[in-house]
C-alpha positions as CSV (number, residue, x, y, z in Angstrom):
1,X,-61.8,-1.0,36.8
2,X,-61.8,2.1,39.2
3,X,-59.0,0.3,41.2
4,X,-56.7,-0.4,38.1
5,X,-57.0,3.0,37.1
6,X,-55.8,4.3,40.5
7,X,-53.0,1.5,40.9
8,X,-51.9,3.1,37.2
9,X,-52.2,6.5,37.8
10,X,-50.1,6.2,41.3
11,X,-47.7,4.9,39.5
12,X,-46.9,6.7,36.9
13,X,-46.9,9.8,40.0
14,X,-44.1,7.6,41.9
15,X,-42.7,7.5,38.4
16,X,-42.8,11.3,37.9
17,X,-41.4,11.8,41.9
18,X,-38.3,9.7,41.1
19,X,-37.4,11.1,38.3
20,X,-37.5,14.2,39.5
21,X,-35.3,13.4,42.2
22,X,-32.8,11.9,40.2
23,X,-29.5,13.9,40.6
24,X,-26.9,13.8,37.5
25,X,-23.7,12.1,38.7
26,X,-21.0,15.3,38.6
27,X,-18.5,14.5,35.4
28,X,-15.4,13.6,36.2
29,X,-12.8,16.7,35.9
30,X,-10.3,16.0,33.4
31,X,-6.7,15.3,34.8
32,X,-5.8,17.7,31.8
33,X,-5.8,21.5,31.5
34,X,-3.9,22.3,28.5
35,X,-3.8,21.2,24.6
36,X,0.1,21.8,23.2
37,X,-0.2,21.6,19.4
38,X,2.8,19.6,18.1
39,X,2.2,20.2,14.5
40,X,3.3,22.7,11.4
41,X,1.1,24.4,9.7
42,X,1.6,22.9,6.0
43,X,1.6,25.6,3.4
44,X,4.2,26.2,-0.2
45,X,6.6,27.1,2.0
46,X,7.3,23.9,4.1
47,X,10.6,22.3,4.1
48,X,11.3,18.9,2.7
49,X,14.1,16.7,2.7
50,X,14.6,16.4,-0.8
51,X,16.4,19.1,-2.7
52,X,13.6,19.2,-5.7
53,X,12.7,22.1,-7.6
54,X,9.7,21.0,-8.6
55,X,6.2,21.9,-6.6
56,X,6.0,19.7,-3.7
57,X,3.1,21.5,-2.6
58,X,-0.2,22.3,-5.0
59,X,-3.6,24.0,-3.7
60,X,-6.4,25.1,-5.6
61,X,-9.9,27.1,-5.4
62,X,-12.9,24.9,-6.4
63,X,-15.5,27.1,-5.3
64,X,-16.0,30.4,-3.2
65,X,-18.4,31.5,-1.6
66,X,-18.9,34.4,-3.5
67,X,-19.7,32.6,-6.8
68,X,-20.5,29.7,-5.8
69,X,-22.4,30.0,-2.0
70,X,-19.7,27.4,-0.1
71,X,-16.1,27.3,0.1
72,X,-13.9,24.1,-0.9
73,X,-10.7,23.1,-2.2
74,X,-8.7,20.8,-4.3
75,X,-4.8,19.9,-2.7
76,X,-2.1,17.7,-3.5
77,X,1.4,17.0,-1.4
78,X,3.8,13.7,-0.8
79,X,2.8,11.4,2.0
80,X,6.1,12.5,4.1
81,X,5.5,16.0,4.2
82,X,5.4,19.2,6.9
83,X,5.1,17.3,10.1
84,X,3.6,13.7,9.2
85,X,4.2,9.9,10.0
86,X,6.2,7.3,8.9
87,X,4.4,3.7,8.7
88,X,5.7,0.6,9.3
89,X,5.3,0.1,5.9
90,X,7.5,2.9,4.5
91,X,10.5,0.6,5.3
92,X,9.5,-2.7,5.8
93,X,7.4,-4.8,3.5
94,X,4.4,-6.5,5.0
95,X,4.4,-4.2,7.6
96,X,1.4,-1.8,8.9
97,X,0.3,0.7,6.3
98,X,-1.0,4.0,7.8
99,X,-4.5,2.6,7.6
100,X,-3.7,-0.6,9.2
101,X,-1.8,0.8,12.6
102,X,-4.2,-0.1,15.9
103,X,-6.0,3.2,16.5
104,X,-4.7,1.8,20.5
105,X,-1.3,2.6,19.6
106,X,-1.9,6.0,18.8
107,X,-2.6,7.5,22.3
108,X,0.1,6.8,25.0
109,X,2.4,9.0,27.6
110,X,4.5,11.6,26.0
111,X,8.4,11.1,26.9
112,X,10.3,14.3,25.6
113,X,14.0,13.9,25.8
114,X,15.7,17.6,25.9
115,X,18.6,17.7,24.1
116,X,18.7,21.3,22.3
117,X,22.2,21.8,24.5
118,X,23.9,19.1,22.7
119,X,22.1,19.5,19.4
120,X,22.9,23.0,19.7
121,X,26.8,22.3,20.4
122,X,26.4,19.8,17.1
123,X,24.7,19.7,14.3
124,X,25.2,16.1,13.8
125,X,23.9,14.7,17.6
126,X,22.8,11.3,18.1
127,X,20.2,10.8,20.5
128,X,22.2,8.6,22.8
129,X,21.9,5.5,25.8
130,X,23.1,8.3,27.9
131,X,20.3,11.0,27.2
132,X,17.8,7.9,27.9
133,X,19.3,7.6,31.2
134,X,19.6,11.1,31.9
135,X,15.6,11.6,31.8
136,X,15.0,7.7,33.8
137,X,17.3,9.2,36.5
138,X,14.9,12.5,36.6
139,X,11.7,10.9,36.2
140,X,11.7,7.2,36.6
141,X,11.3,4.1,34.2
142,X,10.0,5.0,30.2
143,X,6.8,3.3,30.8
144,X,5.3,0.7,27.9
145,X,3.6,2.5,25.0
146,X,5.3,5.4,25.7
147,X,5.3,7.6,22.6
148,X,9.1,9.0,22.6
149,X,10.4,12.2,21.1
150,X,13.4,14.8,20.7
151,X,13.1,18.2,21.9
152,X,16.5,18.7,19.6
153,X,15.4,22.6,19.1
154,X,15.4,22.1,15.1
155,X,12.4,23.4,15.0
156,X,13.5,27.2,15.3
157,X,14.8,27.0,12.1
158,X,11.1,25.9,10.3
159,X,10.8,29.7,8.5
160,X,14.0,29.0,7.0
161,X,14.1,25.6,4.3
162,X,17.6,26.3,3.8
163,X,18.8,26.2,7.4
164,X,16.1,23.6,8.5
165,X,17.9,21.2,6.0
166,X,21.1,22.4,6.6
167,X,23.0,21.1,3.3
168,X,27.0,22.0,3.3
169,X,28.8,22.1,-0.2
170,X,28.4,18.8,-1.4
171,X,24.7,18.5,-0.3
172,X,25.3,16.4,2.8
173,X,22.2,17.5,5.4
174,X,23.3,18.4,8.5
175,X,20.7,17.9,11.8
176,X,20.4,16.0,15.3
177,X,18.8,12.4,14.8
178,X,18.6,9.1,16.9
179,X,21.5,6.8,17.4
180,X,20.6,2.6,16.8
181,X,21.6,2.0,19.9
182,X,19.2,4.3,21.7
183,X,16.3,3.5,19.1
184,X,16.9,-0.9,20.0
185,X,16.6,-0.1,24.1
186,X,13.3,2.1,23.4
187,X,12.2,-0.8,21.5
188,X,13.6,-3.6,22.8
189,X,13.9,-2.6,26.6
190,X,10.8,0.0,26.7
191,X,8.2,-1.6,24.3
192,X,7.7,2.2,23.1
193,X,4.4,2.3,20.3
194,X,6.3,5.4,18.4
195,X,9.2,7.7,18.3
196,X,9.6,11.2,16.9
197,X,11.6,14.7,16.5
198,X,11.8,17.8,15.6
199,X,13.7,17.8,12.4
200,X,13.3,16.0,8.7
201,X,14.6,12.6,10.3
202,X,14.8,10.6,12.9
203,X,18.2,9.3,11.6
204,X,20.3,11.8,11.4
205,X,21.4,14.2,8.4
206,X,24.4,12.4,7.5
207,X,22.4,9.0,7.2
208,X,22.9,7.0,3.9
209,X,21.7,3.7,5.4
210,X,19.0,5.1,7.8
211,X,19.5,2.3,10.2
212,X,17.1,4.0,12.5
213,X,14.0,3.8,10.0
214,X,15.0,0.3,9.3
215,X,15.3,-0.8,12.7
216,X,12.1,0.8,14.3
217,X,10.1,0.4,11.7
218,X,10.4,-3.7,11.1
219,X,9.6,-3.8,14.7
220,X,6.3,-2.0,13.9
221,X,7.2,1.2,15.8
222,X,5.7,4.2,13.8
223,X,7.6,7.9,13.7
224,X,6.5,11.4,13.8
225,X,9.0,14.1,12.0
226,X,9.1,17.7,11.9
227,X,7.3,18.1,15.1
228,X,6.6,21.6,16.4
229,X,6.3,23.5,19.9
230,X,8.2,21.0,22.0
231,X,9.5,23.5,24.1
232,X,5.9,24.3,25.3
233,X,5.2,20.2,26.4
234,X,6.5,18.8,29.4
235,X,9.0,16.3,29.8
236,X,7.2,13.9,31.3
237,X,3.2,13.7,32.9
238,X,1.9,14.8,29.4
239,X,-0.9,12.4,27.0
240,X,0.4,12.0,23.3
241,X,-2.5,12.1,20.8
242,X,-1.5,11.2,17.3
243,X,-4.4,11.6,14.7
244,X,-2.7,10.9,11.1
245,X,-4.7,11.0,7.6
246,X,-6.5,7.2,7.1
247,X,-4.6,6.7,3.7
248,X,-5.2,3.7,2.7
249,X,-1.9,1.8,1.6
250,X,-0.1,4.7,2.7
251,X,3.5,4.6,3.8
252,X,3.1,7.9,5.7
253,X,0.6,10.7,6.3
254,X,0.6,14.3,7.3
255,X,-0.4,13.9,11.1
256,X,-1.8,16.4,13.8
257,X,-0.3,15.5,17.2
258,X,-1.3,16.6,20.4
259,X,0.2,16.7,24.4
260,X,-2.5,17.0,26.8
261,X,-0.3,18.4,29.4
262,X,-1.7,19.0,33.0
């Protein structure tokens, strides 16, 4: 008895003297230092490509803390509003509603195309073959899953509905977009998971047919529109996080995107 009670107790010692040497394995340092926030803030205010007069935009007080000891809210606003995404869905039937997208395809290198020269020179730029090539010959092959966007410079004009839309006489918009051509080759030659910009569209204004939307989005592609703060993410090296509302059924969603940027 005496001699199982030593063989116990000297074990649980060694026990004891083991853990206590056990050294925490260092965590890995994160090949990341800084969080760009791609997103607008969504308020009354917030442009929308529509020229409705009606409210797009409702928020109301529930509680207070005051009167009632917490703080909550009650808001309402269109699926395709301030910066959100576009589903699958929103132009092709069958296709992935917001809900439904692999959470897989929502995290993927950031590829920012800089074209706020061009854009700048017309209102009415198409993202082109050319501009595609101009950032391969600077930084090497799109990779797969690549999440693509537009640093068109759009976003300047966000404080100001009426020049963010840019509507002339006869209420034609006016902003830069994507040209088909350039949207099939990220699709069909760089397998991207998503594209985006910073204006209303990623067709352009003047679009009546939005061959862009249609295109992308039957190839289950998914889009992010009125993006913000491009000019503060990289061109290339950066980690796109897109986090849109879970609406179920939903063609769209408002959306927070992120660059990781090293």
């Amino acid at each position: 008895m005496k001699w199982k009670t030593f063989v116990v107790g000297y074990a649980l010692v060694l026990a004891l003297v083991l853990f206590g040497q056990r050294r925490t394995p260092a965590s890995e340092p994160s090949p990341f230092s800084r969080v760009v926030d791609l997103t607008h803030t969504i308020d009354d205010k917030t442009p929308v490509y529509g020229d409705s007069r009606a409210p797009t935009f409702e928020v109301h007080t529930l509680a207070s803390i005051p009167k009632d000891g917490y703080f909550a809210r009650w808001f309402s606003l269109p699926e395709h509003y301030g910066t959100h995404l576009d589903a699958p869905a929103h132009f092709a039937r069958g296709r992935w509603t917001v809900e439904q997208i692999p959470p897989e395809r929502m995290i993927g290198p950031l590829v920012v195309l800089d074209v706020r020269g061009k854009a700048q020179a017309s209102a009415d730029y198409q993202i082109s073959l050319d501009d595609i090539g101009e950032w391969e010959t600077a930084n090497g092959h799109i990779p797969p899953g690549a999440i693509v966007v537009a640093r068109t410079g759009w976003s300047q004009r966000w404080s100001s509905p009426q020049s963010y839309r840019n509507a002339d006489a006869k209420g034609v918009l006016h902003f830069p977009g994507y040209s088909l051509e350039a949207a099939k080759f990220l699709v069909e030659g760089r397998n991207a998971f998503g594209i985006g910009i910073d204006t209303l569209s990623v067709d352009y204004g003047m679009s009546k047919s939005f061959p862009v939307h249609q295109y992308t989005l039957a190839h289950s592609l998914f889009h992010l529109e009125n993006l913000a703060n491009l000019e503060a993410a990289p061109d290339v090296g950066a980690l796109a996080i897109v986090a849109p509302m879970k609406l179920e059924g939903g063609s769209g969603a408002p959306v927070r995107v992120y660059a990781l940027t090293k």
